[in-house]
C-alpha positions as CSV (number, residue, x, y, z in Angstrom):
1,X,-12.8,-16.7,16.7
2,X,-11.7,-13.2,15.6
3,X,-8.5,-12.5,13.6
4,X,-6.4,-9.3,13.7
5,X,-4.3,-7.6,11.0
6,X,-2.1,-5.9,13.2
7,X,-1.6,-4.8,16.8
8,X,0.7,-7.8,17.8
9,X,3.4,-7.9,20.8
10,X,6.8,-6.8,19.3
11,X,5.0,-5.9,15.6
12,X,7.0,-3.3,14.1
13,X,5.9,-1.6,10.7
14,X,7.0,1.3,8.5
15,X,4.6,2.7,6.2
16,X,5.8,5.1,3.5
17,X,3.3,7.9,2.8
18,X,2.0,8.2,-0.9
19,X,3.3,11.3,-1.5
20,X,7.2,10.6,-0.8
21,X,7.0,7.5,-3.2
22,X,5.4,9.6,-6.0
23,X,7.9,12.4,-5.4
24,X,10.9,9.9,-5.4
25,X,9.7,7.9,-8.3
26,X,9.2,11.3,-10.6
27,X,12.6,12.1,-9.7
28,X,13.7,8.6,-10.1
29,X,11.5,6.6,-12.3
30,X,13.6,3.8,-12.8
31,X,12.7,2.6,-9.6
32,X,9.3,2.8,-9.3
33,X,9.2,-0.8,-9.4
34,X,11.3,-1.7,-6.3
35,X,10.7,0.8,-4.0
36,X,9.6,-0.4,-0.7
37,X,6.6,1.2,0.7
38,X,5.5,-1.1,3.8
39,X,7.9,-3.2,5.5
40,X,7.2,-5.1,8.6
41,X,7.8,-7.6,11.0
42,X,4.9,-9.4,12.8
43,X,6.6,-11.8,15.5
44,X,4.4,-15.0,16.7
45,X,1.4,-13.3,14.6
46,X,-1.5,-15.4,15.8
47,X,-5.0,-15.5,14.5
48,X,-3.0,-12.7,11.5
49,X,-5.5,-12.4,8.8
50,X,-5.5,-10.3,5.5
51,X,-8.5,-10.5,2.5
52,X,-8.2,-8.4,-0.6
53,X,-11.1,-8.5,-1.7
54,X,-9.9,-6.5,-5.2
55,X,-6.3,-7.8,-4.8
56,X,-3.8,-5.2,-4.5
57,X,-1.8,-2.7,-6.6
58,X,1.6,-3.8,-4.8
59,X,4.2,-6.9,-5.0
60,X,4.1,-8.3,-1.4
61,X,7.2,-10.0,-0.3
62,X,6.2,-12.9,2.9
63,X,9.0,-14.2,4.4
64,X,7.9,-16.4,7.0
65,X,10.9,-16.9,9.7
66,X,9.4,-19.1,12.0
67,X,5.9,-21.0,12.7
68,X,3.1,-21.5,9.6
69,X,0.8,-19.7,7.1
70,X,-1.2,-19.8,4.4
71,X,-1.6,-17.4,1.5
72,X,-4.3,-18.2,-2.0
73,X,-4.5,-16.2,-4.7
74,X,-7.8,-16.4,-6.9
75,X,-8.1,-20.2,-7.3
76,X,-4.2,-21.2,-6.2
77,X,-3.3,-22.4,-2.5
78,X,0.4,-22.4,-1.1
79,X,1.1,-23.0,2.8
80,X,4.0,-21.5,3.8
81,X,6.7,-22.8,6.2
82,X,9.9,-21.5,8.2
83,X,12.5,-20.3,6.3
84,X,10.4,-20.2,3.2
85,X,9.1,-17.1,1.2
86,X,6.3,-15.8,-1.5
87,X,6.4,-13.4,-3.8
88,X,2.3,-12.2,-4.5
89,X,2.7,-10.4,-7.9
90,X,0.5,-7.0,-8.0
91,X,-3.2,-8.9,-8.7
92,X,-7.1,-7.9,-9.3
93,X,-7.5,-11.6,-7.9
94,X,-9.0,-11.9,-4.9
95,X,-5.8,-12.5,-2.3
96,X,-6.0,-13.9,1.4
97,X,-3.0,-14.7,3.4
98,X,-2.8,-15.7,7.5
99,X,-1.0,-17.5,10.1
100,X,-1.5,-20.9,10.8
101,X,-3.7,-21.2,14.0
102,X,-1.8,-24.1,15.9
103,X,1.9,-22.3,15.0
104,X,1.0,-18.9,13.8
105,X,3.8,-17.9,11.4
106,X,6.8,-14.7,12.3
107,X,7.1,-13.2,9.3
């Protein structure tokens, strides 16, 4: 079975380039830590799959409208269910979220 970290029917994603963040964030440096750099929308995800092997430098924000996922950080598990969110705090712990592979999650 393979998984896939993007590429799904209906997926839309914005990615913010590095160097418009830095820019804003000198200008503005009270807001370096909301800014949004990635937003996305993966609809009926399945076989969705991401390992950070080194964590990552970023809050994520999941919010998982309809079906089921997953997400652990280092040694902690949490499944997560419609109409339910996660907040992953920026992490050097290994980090692996997905979709559930009976109801894969819209998120």
């Amino acid at each position: 079975m393979f998984s896939r970290t993007d590429g799904f029917e209906g997926q839309k994603m914005i990615d913010l380039p590095d160097s418009v963040y830095k820019a804003f964030c000198e200008r503005t440096p009270a807001f370096k830590q909301f800014y949004i750099t990635h937003i996305g929308y993966f609809p009926h995800a399945k076989r969705h799959f991401i390992q950070r092997a080194g964590g990552c430098k970023d809050n994520i924000l999941i919010y998982c409208l309809h079906g089921k996922g997953y997400c652990s950080v280092g040694d902690h598990y949490f499944d997560i269910l419609p109409n339910q969110y996660l907040i992953l705090p920026a992490t050097s712990d290994v980090t692996t979220y997905g979709s559930d592979n009976e109801e894969p999650w819209t998120i």
